[in-house]
C-alpha positions in Angstrom: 1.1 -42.0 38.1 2.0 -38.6 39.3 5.7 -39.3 39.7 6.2 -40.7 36.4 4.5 -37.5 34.6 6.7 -35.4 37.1 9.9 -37.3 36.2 8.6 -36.5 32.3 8.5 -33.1 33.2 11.9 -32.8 35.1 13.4 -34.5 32.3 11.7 -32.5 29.5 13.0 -29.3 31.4 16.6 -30.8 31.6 17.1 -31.0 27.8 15.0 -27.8 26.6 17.5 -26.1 29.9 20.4 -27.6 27.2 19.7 -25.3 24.6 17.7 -22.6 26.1 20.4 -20.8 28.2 22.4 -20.5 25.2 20.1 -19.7 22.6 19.2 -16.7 25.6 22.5 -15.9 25.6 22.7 -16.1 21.3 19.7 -13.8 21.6 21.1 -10.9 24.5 24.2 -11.0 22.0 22.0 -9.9 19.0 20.3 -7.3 20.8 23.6 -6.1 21.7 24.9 -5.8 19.1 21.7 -3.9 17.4 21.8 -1.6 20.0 25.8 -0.9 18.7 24.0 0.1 15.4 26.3 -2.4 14.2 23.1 -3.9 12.5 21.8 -0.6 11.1 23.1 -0.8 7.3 22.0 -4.4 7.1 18.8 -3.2 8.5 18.4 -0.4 5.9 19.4 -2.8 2.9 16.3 -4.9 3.7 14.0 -2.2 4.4 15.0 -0.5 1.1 14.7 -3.8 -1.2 11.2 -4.3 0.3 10.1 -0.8 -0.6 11.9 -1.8 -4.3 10.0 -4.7 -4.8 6.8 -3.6 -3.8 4.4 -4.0 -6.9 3.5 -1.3 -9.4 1.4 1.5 -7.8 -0.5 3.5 -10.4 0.7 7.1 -11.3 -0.5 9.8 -8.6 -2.7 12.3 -11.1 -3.1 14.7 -8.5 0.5 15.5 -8.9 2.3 16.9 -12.3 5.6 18.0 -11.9 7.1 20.5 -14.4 10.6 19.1 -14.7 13.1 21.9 -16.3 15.3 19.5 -18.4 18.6 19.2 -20.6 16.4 19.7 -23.8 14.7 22.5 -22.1 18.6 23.9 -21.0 19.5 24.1 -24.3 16.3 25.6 -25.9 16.6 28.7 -23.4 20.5 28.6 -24.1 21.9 29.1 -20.7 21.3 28.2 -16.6 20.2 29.2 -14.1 17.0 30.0 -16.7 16.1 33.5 -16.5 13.3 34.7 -14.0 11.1 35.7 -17.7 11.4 32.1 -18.6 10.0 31.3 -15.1 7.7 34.0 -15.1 6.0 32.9 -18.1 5.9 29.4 -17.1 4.3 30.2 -13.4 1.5 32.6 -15.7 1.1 29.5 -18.1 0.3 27.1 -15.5 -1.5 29.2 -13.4 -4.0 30.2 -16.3 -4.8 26.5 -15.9 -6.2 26.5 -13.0 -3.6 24.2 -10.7 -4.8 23.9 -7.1 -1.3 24.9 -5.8 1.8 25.8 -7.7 5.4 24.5 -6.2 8.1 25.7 -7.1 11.0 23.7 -6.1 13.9 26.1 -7.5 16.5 28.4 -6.2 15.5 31.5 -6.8 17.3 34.0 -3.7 18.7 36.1 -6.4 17.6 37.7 -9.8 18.6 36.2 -13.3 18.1 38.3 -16.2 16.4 39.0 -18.3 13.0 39.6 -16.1 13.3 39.3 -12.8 10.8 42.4 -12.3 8.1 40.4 -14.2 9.1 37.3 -12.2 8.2 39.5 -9.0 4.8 40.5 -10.3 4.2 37.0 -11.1 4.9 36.0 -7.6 2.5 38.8 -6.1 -0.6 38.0 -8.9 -0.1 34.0 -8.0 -1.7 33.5 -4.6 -1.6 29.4 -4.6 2.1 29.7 -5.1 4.3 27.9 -2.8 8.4 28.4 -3.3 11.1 27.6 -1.1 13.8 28.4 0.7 16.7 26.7 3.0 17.2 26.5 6.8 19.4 23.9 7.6 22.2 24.1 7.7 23.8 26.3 5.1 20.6 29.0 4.5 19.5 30.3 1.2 16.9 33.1 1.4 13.3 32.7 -0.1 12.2 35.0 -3.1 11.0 38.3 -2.7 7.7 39.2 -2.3 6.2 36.0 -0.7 4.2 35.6 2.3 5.6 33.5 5.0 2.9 31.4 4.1 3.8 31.0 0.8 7.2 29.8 1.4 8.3 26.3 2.4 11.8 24.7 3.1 13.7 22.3 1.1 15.9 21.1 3.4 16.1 17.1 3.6 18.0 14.7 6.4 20.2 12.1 4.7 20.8 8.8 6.5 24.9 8.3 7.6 24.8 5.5 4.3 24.2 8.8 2.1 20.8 7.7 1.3 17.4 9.2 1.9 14.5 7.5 3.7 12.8 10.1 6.0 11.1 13.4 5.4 11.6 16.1 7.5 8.2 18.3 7.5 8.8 21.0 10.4 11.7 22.3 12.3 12.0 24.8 14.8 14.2 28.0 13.5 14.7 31.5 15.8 11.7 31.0 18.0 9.5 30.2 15.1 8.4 26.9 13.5 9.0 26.2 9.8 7.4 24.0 7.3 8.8 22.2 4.1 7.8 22.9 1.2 5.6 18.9 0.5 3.6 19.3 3.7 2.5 23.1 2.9 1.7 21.5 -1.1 0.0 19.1 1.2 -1.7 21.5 3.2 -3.4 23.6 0.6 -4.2 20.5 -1.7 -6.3 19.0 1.6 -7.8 22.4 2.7 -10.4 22.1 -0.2 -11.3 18.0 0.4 -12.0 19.9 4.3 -8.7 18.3 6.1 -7.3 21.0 7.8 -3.6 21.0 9.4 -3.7 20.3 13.4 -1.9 18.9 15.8 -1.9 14.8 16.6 -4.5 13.5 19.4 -2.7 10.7 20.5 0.6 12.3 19.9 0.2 15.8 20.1 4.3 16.8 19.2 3.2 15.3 15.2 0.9 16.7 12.5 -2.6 15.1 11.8 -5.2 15.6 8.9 -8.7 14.9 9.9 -8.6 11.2 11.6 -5.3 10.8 10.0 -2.1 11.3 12.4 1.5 11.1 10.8 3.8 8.7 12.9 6.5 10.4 14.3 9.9 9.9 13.6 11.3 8.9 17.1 15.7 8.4 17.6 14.9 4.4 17.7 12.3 3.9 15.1 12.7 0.9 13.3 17.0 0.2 12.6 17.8 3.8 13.8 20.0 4.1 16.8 20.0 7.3 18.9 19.5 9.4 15.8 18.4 13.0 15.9 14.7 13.4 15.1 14.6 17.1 15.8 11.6 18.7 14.3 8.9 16.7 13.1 10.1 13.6 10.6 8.2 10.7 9.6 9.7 8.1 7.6 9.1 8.4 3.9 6.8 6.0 2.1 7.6 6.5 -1.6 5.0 5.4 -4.2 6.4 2.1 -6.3 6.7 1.6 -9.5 9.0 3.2 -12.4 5.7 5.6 -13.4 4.9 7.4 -10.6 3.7 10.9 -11.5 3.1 12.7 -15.1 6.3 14.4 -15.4 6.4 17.3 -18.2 9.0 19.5 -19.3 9.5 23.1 -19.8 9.0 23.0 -23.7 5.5 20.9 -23.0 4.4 23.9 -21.1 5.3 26.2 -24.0 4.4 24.4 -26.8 0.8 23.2 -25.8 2.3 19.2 -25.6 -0.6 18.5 -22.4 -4.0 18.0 -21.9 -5.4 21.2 -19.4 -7.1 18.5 -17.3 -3.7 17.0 -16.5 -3.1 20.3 -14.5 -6.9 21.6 -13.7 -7.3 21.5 -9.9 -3.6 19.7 -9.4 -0.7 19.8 -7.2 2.3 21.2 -9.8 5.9 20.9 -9.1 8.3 22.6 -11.0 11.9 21.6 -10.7 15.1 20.7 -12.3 15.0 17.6 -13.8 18.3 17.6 -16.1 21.6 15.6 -15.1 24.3 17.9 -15.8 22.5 20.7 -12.6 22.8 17.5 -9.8 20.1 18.1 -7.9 19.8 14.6 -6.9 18.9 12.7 -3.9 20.0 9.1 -3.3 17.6 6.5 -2.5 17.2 2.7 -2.8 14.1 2.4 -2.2 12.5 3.5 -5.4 13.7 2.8 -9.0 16.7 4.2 -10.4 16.8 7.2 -12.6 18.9 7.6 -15.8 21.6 8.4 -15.8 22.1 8.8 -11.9 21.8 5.2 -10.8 19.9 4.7 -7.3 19.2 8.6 -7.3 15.6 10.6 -7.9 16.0 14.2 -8.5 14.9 16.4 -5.6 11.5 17.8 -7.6 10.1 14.5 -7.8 11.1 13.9 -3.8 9.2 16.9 -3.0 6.3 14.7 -5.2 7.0 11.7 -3.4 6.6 13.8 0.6 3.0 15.4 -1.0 1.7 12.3 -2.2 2.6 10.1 0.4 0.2 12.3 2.5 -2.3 13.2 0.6 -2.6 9.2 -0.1 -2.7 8.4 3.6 -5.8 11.3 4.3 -7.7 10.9 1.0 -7.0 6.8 0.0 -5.9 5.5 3.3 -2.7 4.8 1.9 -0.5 3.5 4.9 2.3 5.6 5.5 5.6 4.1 7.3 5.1 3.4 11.3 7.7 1.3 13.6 6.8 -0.6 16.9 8.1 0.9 20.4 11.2 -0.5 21.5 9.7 -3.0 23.7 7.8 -4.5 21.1 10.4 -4.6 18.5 12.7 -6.8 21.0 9.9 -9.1 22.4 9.4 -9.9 18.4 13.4 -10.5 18.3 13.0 -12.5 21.5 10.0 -14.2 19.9 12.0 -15.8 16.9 14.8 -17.1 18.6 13.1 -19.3 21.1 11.4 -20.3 17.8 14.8 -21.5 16.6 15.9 -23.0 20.0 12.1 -24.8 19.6 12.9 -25.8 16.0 16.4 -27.2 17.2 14.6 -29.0 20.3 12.0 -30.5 18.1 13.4 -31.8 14.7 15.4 -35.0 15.2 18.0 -35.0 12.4 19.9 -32.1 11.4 18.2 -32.4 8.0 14.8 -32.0 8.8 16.2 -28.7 11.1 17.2 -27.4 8.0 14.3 -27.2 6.2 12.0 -26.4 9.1 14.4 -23.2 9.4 14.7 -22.2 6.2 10.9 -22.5 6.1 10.8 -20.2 9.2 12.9 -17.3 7.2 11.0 -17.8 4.5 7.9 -16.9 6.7 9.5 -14.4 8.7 10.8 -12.4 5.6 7.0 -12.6 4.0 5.2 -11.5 7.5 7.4 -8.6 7.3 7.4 -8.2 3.9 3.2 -8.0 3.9 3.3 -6.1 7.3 5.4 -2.9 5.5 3.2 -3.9 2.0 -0.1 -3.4 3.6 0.1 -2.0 6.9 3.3 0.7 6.1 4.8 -1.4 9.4 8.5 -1.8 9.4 9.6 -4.8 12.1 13.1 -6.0 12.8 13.8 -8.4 9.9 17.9 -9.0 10.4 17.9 -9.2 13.6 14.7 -11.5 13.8 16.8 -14.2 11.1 19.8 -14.0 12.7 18.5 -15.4 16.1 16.1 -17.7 14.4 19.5 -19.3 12.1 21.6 -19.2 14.6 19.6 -20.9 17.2 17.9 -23.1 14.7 21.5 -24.5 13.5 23.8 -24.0 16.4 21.4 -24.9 19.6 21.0 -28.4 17.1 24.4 -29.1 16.8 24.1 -28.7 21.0 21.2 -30.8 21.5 22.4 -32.9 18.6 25.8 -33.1 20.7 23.7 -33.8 23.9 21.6 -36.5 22.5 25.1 -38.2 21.8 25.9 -37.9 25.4 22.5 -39.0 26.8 22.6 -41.8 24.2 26.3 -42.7 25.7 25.4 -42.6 28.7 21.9 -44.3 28.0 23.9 -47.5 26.6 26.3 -47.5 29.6 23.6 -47.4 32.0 21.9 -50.4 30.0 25.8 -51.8 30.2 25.3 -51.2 34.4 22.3 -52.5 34.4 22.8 -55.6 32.7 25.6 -55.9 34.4 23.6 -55.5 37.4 20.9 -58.0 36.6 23.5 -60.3 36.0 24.9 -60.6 39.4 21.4 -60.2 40.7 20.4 -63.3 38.8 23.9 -65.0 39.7 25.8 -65.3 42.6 23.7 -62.4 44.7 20.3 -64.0 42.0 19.9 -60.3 39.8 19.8 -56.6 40.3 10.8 -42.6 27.7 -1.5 -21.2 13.4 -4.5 -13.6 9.3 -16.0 12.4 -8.0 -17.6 11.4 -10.9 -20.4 13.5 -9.8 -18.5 16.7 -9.0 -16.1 16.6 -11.9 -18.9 16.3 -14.9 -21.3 18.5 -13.4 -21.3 22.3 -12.5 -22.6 23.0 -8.9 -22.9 25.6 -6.9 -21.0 25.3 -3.4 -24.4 24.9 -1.6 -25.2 22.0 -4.1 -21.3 20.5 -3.6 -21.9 21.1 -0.1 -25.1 19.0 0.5 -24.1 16.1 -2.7 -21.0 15.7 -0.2 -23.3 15.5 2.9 -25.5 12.9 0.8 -22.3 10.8 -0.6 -20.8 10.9 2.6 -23.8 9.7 4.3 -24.2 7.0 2.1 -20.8 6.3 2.2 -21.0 6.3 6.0 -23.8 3.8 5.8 -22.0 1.4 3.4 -18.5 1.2 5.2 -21.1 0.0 8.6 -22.7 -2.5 6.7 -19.5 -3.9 5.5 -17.9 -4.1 9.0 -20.9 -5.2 10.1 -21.0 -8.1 7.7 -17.2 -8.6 8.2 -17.7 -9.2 11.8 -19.5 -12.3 11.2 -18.2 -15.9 11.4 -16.2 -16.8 8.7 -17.8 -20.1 7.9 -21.2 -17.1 7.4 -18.5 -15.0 5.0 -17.5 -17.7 3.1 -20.9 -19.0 1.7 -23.3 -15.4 1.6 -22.8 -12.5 -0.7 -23.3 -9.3 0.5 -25.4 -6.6 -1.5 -25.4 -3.5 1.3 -28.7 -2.0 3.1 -28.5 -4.7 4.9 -29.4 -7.2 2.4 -27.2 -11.0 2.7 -27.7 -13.7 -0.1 -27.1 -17.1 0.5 -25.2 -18.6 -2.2 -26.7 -21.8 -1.4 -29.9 -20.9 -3.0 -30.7 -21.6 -6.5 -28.4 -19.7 -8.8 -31.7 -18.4 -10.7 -33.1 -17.4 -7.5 -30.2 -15.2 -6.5 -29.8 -13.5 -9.8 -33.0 -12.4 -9.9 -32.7 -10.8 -5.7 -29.1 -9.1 -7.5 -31.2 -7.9 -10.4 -34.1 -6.6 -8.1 -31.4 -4.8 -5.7 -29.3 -3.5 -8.1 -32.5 -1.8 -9.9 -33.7 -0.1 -6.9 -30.1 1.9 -6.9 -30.0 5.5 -7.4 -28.2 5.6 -10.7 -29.4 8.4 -12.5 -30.1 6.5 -16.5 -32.6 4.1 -14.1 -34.7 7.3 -14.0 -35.7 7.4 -17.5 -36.1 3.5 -18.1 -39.6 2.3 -18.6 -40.2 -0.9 -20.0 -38.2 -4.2 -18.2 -38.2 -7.4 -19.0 -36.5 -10.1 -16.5 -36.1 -13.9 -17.5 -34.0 -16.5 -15.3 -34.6 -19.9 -16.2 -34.5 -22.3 -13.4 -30.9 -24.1 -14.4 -28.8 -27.0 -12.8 -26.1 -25.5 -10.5 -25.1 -28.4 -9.3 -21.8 -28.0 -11.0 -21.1 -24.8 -9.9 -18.7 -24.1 -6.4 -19.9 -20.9 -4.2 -17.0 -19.1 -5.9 -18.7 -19.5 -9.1 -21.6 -18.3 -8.0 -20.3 -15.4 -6.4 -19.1 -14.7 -9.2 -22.3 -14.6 -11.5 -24.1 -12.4 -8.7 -21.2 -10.1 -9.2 -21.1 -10.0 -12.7 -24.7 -9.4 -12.9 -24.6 -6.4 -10.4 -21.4 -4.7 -12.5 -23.3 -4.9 -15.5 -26.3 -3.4 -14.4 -24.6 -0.5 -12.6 -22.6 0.2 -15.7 -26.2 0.6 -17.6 -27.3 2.7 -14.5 -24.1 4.6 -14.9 -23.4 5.0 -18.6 -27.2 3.8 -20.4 -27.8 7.8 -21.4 -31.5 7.6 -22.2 -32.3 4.4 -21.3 -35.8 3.1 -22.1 -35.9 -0.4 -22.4 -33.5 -2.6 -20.4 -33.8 -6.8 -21.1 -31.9 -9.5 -18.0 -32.2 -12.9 -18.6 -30.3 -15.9 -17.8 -31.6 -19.1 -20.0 -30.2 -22.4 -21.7 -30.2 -22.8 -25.5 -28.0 -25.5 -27.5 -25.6 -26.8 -24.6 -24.8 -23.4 -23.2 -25.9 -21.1 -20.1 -26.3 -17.3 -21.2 -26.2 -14.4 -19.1 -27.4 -11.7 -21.0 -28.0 -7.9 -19.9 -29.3 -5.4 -23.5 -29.9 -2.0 -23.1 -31.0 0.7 -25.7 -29.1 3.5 -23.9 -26.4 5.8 -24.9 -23.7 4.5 -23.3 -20.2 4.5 -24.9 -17.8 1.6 -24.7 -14.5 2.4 -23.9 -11.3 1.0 -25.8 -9.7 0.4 -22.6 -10.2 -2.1 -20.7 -11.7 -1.6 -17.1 -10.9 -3.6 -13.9 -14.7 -4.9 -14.2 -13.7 -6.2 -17.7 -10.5 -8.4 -16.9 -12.7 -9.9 -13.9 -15.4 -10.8 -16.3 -12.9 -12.4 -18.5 -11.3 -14.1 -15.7 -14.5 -15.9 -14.6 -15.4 -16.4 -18.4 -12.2 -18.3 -18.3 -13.0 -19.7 -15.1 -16.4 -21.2 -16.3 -14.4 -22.5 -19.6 -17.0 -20.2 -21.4 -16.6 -16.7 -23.2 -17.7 -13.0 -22.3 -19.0 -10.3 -25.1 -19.4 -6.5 -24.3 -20.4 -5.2 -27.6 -22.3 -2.1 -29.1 -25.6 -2.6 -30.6 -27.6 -0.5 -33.7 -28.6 2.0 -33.6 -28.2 2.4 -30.2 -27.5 0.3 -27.1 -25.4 -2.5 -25.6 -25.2 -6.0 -25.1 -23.0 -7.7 -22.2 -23.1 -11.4 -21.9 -21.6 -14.2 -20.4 -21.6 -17.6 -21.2 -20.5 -21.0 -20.3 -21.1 -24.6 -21.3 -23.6 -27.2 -19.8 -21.8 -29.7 -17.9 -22.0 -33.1 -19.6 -23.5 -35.9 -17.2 -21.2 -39.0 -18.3 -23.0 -42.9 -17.0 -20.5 -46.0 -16.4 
């Protein structure tokens, strides 16, 4: 017994031995050859489609940038503009209220007409950040800033002339400079209470609050030996052809905004006009026109802010690499993957598609790790080992197999041969603000509605982990409502709605406060026919209704819930006689209604009511119980 599961085991050694030494050997020649940084512009084509095809992310409002275009050009009737055009312009702006001011423009030497009001503008604006340039060729900043007031412009460009890192600080004559995004950065944070420090885990890198912005290292990711003096971190520009509110010069002047585009906002001003080239070239965001796979350096600067601010305030991943080791055990990884996939499959057919289904995977995994984590992992390198091993170790074991088989069927010859001399002469011989913004406090009131929210806020994110720590099997079939309070959406659907509807009330939305009269009425129905999803579903809908009447139900006094069966139809129906406005535009919590409307092969009505009030209700048909 133990002698033929040894001989299976000497034997299985002997034919994975045929492909494994070479598919090592495939592998070592990859690495090689990435550590050449012949790989590198491969490398940096599929990093840069990725970040392409990344979908849509909504435009950053807390950046506007100011863009000076040709239309603008013209208007003024000459360039550089003159320092009164962009003395006025700072003035406008600032009258609005802006929580910083950059101005992303040249401006080491006077332009009449007005440089002396420009200088008085630049001594009146204190959240006014301009810059200047350090490396390598210097520019000077304009007069009459503090050093504090005055960031650098200065950018690294990859040896492909394109753009994909940001450099934030740099070391110049003994003292240590900052770019102009990560002081925008800097003052936008100071009044959310992230302050500028250095990293914990990393202390040569910059952090805000919990928040610590991965270094740019020689070998991240592709690079190879590359200088990463200063502080660089790899840029994570936002997706999508919309990505900030860009004005122009003439919408400043001639009153084309709304104030509370700019109130409180991070503004940019810049050149955005073709014929002044101030480009930058990038593939990793859409194109401008006319400069094809360029952005123009204002809205770069736009790109360095937000990316930051995202990552502190919306947790936003920015761009991160694995160490080396890690990179080249994943590399590693893949390739005895192939030599396993050319081992395993026994036609050259079904190798095919079980490699092409590995790339496919690979190229996804990679694709969601820089989607949702901001990791970038070795992509080119990781195919080419799988492919190669997955096609050329087959042809090898494809090529041994034809040898054992050969040598199989003369060994059958020999001992045939064998058994018939034995039986003649010699007989014979096988597996994974609203609050803040509408209402006017006073910074003692800000300060303790923050401590409150943030408390709460606190107390929510536990519960969630909490509830996500459970066994899936629990996740799958409970809802979760916070303060601890876990439905099973086993329970009767009529049940459940009424444990949402008795939660929900006891929220602190302030149009509950002035409601007096309730009336609650959920017939007992069949729900039989309806999944856990479905379920989950009608919980949820329930709860967003009622929040919206505890959030928008101004003067609320009478509030009606019922769920009941009339005519071949379930209704869900929520009435209030509040206030509250319904909005032409359709809402997140809308399109989901819809969705499970659809879903339930019923229909979904938001409507106002007369004089006053609102009626939200879904329904959806009775199943019909059919007898053979």
């Amino acid at each position: 017994m133990q002698a033929g599961v040894w001989r299976i085991i000497k034997e299985q050694i002997i034919i994975w031995r045929v492909g494994l030494l070479p598919g090592m050997t495939v592998i070592v020649l990859v690495i090689i050859t990435r550590l050449s940084s012949y790989m590198q512009s491969l490398e940096w084509l599929a990093f840069d489609n990725f970040l392409r095809i990344r979908p849509a992310e909504p435009i950053d409002e807390r950046i506007v940038i100011v863009g000076i275009n040709e239309e603008d050009i013209h208007s003024v009737g000459t360039y550089p503009i003159p320092d009164r055009e962009i003395a006025e312009l700072l003035r406008k702006l600032n009258s609005l209220a802006p929580r910083v001011i950059g101005l992303d423009i040249v401006k080491d030497l006077p332009v009449e007409p007005g440089h002396t009001e420009l200088i008085s503008a630049y001594k009146d604006i204190k959240n006014l950040v301009a810059i200047e340039k350090v490396l390598p060729e210097k520019f000077s900043p304009p007069p009459a800033l503090s050093p504090e007031q005055v960031g650098f412009a200065d950018q690294i460009i990859d040896t492909d002339g394109k753009l994909r890192r940001s450099l934030l600080a740099t070391p110049i004559n003994q003292e240590y400079k900052f770019s102009l995004s990560i002081f925008l950065a800097k003052i936008y944070l100071a009044r959310e209470g992230y302050s500028l420090e250095n990293g914990i885990r990393n202390p040569k890198t910059i952090r805000f609050g919990n928040i610590e912005l991965p270094q740019f290292l020689p070998n991240s990711g592709a690079y190879i030996r590359t200088d990463a003096g200063g502080i660089q971190i790899l840029l994570n520009f936002r997706s999508g052809s919309k990505r900030f509110r860009i004005l122009s010069l003439n919408d400043i002047k001639n009153g084309r905004y709304q104030p509370q585009w700019i109130r409180d906002r991070i503004v940019i001003i810049g050149v955005t006009a073709p014929s002044v080239k101030d480009f930058i070239t990038t593939s990793a965001v859409t194109s401008i026109q006319p400069a094809e796979g360029r952005i123009y350096g204002v809205e770069l600067q736009a790109h360095a802010s937000s990316a930051i601010i995202s990552a502190v305030l919306d947790s936003r991943p920015l761009l991160n690499t694995w160490t080396d080791c890690w990179e080249y055990a994943w590399i590693i990884c893949w390739g005895i993957l192939g030599i396993a996939f050319a081992r395993l499959t026994k036609s050259p057919w079904r190798n095919l598609i079980a490699v092409v289904i590995g790339s496919a995977i690979l190229t996804v995994v990679s694709y969601l790790l820089l989607l949702f984590w901001g990791l970038w992992v070795p992509l080119i390198p990781a195919i080419l080992v799988l492919n190669l091993n997955g096609f050329a170790m087959t042809a090898l074991y494809q090529y041994d197999q034809a040898l054992r088989s050969r040598i199989e069927a003369r060994q059958a010859l020999i001992e045939r041969t064998f058994e018939t001399i034995h039986n003649g002469p010699l007989q014979t011989l096988a597996k994974a603000l609203k609050r803040i913004r509408e209402q006017d406090l006073s910074p003692e009131e800000l300060l303790l509605t923050l401590e409150k929210d943030l408390e709460k806020l606190n107390y929510e994110l536990r519960g969630i982990y909490e509830f996500l720590q459970r066994e899936p099997l629990t996740q799958d079939r409970s809802l979760y409502l916070g303060k601890g309070l876990l439905l099973n959406l086993q329970d009767p659907i009529h049940t459940l709605l009424y444990q949402v509807y008795d939660h929900t009330l006891q929220r602190e939305f302030s149009c509950f406060h002035t409601l007096r009269i309730k009336i609650v009425t959920f017939d007992p129905i069949e729900d039989y026919h309806l999944s856990i999803d479905q379920k989950r579903g009608l919980c949820r809908f329930l709860e967003e209704a009622l929040c919206n009447v505890g959030k928008h139900a101004t003067g609320i006094s009478r509030l009606e819930v019922s769920c009941t069966q009339n005519e071949g139809w379930y209704t869900l129906k929520i009435v209030d006689d509040g206030l509250g406005s319904i909005s032409s535009k359709e809402g997140r919590g809308t399109q989901q209604f819809r969705i499970l409307a659809k879903y339930l092969k019923g229909k979904f009505t938001r409507s106002p009511l007369s004089p006053r009030g609102t009626l939200c209700e879904l329904s959806w048909p009775i199943p019909k119980v059919g007898f053979w």
